[in-house]
C-alpha positions in Angstrom: -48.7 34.5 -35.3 -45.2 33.2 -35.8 -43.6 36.0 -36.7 -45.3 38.1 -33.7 -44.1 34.9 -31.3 -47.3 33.8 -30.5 -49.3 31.0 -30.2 -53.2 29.0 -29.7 -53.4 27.9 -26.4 -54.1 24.3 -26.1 -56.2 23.1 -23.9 -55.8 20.4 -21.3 -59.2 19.2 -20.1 -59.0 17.2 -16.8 -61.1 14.3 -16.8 -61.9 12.9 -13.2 -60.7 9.4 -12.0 -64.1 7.5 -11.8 -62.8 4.1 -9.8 -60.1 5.2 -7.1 -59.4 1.6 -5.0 -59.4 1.7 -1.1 -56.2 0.2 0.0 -57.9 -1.4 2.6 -60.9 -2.7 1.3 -61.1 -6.4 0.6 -61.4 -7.6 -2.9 -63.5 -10.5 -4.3 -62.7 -12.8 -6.9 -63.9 -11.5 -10.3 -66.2 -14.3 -10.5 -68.1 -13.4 -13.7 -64.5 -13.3 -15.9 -65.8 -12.0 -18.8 -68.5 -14.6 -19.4 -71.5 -12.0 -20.4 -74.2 -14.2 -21.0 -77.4 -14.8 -18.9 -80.2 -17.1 -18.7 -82.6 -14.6 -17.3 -83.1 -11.7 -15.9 -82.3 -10.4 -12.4 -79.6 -13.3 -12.5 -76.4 -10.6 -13.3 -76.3 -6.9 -12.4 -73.2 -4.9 -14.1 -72.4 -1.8 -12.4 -70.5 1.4 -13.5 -69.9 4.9 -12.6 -69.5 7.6 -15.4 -69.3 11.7 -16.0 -71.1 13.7 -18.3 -69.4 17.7 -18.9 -71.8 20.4 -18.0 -71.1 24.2 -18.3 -70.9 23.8 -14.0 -68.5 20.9 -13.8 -68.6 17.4 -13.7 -72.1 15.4 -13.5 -71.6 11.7 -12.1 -73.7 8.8 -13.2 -73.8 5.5 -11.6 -75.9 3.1 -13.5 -76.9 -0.7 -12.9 -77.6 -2.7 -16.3 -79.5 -5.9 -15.8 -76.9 -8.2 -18.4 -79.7 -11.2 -19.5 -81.5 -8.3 -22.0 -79.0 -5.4 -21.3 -81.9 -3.3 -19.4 -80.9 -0.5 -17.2 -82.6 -1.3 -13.4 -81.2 1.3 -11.8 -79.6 4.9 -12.7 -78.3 8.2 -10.3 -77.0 11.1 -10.4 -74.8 13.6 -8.3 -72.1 16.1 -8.2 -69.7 13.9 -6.3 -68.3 10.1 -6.2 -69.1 9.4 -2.3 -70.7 5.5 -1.6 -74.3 7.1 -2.1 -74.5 7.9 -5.2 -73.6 4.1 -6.2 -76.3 3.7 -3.0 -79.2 5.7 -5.3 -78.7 3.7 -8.2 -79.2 0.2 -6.0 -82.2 1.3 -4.3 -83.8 2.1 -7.4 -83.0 -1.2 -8.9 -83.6 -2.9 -5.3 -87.4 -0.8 -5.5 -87.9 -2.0 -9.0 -86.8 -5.0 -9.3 -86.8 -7.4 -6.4 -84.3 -10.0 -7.4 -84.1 -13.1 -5.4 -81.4 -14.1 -3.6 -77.6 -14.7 -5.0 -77.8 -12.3 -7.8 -74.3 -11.6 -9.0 -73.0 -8.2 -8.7 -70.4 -7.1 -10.4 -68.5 -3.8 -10.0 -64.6 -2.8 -10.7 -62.7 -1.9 -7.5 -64.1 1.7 -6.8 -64.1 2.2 -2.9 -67.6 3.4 -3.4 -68.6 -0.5 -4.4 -65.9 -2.0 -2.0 -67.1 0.6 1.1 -68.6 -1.2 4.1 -71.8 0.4 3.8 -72.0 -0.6 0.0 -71.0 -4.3 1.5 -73.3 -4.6 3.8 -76.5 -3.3 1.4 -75.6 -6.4 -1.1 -75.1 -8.9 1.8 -78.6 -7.6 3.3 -79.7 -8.4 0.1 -78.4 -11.6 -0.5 -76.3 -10.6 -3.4 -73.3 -12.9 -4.6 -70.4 -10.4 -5.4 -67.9 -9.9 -7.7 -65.2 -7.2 -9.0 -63.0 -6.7 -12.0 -59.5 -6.3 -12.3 -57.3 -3.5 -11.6 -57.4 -1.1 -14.7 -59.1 -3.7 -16.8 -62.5 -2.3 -18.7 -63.0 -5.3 -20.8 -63.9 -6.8 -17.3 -67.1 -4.7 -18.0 -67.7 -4.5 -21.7 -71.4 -3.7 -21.4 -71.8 -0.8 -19.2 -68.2 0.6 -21.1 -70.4 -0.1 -24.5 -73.6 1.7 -22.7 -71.7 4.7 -21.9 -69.8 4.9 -25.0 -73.5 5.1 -26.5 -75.2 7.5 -24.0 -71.9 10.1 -24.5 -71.8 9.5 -28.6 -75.7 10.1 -29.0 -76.4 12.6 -26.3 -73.7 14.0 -24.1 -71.0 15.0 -26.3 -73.8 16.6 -28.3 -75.9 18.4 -25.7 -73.6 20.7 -23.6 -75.8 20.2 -20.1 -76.4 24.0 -18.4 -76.1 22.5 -14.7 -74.8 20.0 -12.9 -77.7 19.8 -10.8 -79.1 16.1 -10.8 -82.8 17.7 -10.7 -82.5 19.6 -13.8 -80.6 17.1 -15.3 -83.6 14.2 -16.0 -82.9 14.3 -19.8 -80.0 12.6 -19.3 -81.6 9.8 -17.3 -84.7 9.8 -19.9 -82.4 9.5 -22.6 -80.3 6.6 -21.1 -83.2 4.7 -20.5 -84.4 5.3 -24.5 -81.2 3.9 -25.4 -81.4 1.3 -22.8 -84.7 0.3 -24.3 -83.7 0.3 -27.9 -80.6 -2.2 -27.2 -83.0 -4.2 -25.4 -85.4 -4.7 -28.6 -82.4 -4.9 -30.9 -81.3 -8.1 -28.9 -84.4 -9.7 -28.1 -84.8 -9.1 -32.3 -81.7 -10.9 -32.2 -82.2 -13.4 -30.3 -85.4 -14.5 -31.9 -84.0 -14.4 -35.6 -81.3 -17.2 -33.8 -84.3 -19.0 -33.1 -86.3 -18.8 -35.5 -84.3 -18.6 -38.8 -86.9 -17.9 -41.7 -89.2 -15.5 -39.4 -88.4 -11.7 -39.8 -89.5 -10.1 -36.2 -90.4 -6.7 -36.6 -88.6 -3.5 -33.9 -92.3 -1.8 -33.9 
């Protein structure tokens, strides 16, 4: 190849910006500061937006993890970043769930969670809210954990067809199985803290 004065091509993948600010949207306080530890559920919601490659494009996921067990409440899909694809993944966990009044929200500074219409859904709800810091993903360790997990076991393995959220349920199933399994591993956890001695089993 040298000698014939050619080369491989390399190639440079673009990988969408998930959290684009609104320079005129107002920012909260980030109220949680890194403190990920709950009493029970439905008291903290961590919120994230990710993308998975398909042969199409870009498939969006915008997920809502409940932090007291690390559950997943809420989960949605699309083939774009407007303020209602965060807006599917609240009403599922909103459906679901029913949390009472002053559950903490957190988000980073996406203008899909700092949009008025966003706003006003947590303030209909009663919601306390709170964002991270610009460019900061330790601000959200979970979700970034979650993801990490969902693209290591399943995305980066599976090369998805479509970018159609309706063909595209795996993805969702499969988030929720490992959303499940985290959620025994702790609650295993937490009970061996507890009760030293006692061996709980996963089954």
């Amino acid at each position: 190849m040298r000698e014939a004065g050619i080369q491989g091509k390399m190639v440079c993948k673009h990988r969408p910006h998930t959290t684009q600010p609104h320079p005129t949207h107002p920012v909260v306080a980030n109220v949680l500061d890194r403190y990920f530890t709950a009493k029970r559920s439905n008291e903290v919601w961590l919120t994230d937006i990710t993308y998975i490659d398909t042969a199409e494009g870009f498939l969006y996921l915008a997920a809502i993890m409940d932090l007291y067990l690390r559950q997943i409440v809420g989960m949605a899909m699309a083939d774009h970043l407007r303020t209602n694809l965060v807006e599917s993944a609240l009403d599922m966990a909103l459906t679901q769930h029913r949390p009472p009044h002053n559950l903490l929200h957190y988000s980073d500074r996406g203008s899909q969670y700092t949009s008025f219409d966003y706003q006003k859904r947590l303030s209909a709800s009663h919601m306390t809210v709170s964002t991270s810091r610009v460019g900061n993903c330790w601000d959200k360790a979970p979700m970034e954990s979650f993801w990490a997990t969902l693209k290591r076991e399943y995305a980066d393995v599976v090369l998805l067809p479509t970018l159609k959220p309706g063909l595209n349920s795996s993805v969702t199933s499969w988030a929720f199985t490992i959303a499940t399994v985290v959620i025994r591993l702790w609650a295993t956890l937490v009970h061996i803290l507890l009760n030293p001695g006692d061996s709980p089993s996963l089954h």
